[in-house]
MIMARRO-298200 format. One record per residue (C-alpha): residue in one letter; x, z, y. Coordinates in steps of 0.5 Angstrom, whole numbers, padded with zeros to 4 digits, always signed. Example, Ala and Ser with C-alpha at 12.3 -4.5 7.8 and 13.67 -1.06 7.14 Angstrom:
REM residues 2
A+0025+0016-0009/S+0027+0014-0002/
This chain:
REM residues 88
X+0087-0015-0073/X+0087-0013-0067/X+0085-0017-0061/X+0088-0015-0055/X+0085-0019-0048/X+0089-0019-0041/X+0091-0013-0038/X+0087-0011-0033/X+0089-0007-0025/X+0086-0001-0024/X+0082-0005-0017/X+0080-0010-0023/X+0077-0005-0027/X+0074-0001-0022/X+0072-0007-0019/X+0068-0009-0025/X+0063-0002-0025/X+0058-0003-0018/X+0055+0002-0015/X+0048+0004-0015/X+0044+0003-0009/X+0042+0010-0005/X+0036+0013-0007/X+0033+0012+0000/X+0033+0004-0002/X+0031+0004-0008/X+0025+0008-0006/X+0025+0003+0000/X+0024-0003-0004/X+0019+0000-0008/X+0014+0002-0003/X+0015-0005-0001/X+0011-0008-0007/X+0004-0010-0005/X+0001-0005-0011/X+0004+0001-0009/X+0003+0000-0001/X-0005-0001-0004/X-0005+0005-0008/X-0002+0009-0001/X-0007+0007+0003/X-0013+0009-0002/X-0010+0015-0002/X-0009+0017+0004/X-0016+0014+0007/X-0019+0019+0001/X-0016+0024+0003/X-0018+0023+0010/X-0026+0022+0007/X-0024+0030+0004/X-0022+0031+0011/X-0027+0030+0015/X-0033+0032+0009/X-0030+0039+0009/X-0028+0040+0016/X-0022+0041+0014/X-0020+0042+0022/X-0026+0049+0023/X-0023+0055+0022/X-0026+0058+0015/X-0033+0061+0016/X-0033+0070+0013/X-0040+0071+0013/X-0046+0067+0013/X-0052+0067+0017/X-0057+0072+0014/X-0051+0075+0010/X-0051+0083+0009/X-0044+0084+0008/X-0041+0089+0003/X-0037+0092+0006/X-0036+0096+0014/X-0034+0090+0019/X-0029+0094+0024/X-0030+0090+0031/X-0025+0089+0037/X-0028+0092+0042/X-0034+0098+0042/X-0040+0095+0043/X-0047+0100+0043/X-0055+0097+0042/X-0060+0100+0045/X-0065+0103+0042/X-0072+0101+0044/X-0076+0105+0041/X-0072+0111+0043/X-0071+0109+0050/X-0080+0109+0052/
């Protein structure tokens, strides 16, 4: 036996399936959860931490004091040393 229910219209039925929040709002109501905004702002203040130890912001250092390198440093401009030695 079949049971047959009312005969729907197509806007009832289309009306029945909801449409799914965007993707932007679903975020948004997640970064609004107390747990999750906590866990951003500890990341963000670790990364900060990082940040300032490492001097994220000074250009990186080639060669050290002391440092002979390996290999022959070409300089932008000429430059000459005087010779002390050889100048007496």
């Amino acid at each position: 036996m079949s049971t047959v229910g009312p005969t729907r219209t197509r806007s009832q039925r289309v009306a029945s399936v909801g449409q799914q929040p965007s993707w932007w709002w679903q975020l948004w109501i997640r970064l609004k959860e107390p747990g999750v905004f906590t866990r951003l702002m500890l990341c963000a203040a670790a990364a900060m931490v990082l940040f300032i130890f490492s001097r994220g912001w000074a250009p990186p250092r080639t060669f050290y004091k002391g440092q002979i390198p390996e290999r022959h440093v070409i300089a932008r401009t000429p430059f000459t040393q005087i010779d002390q030695e050889k100048t007496r």
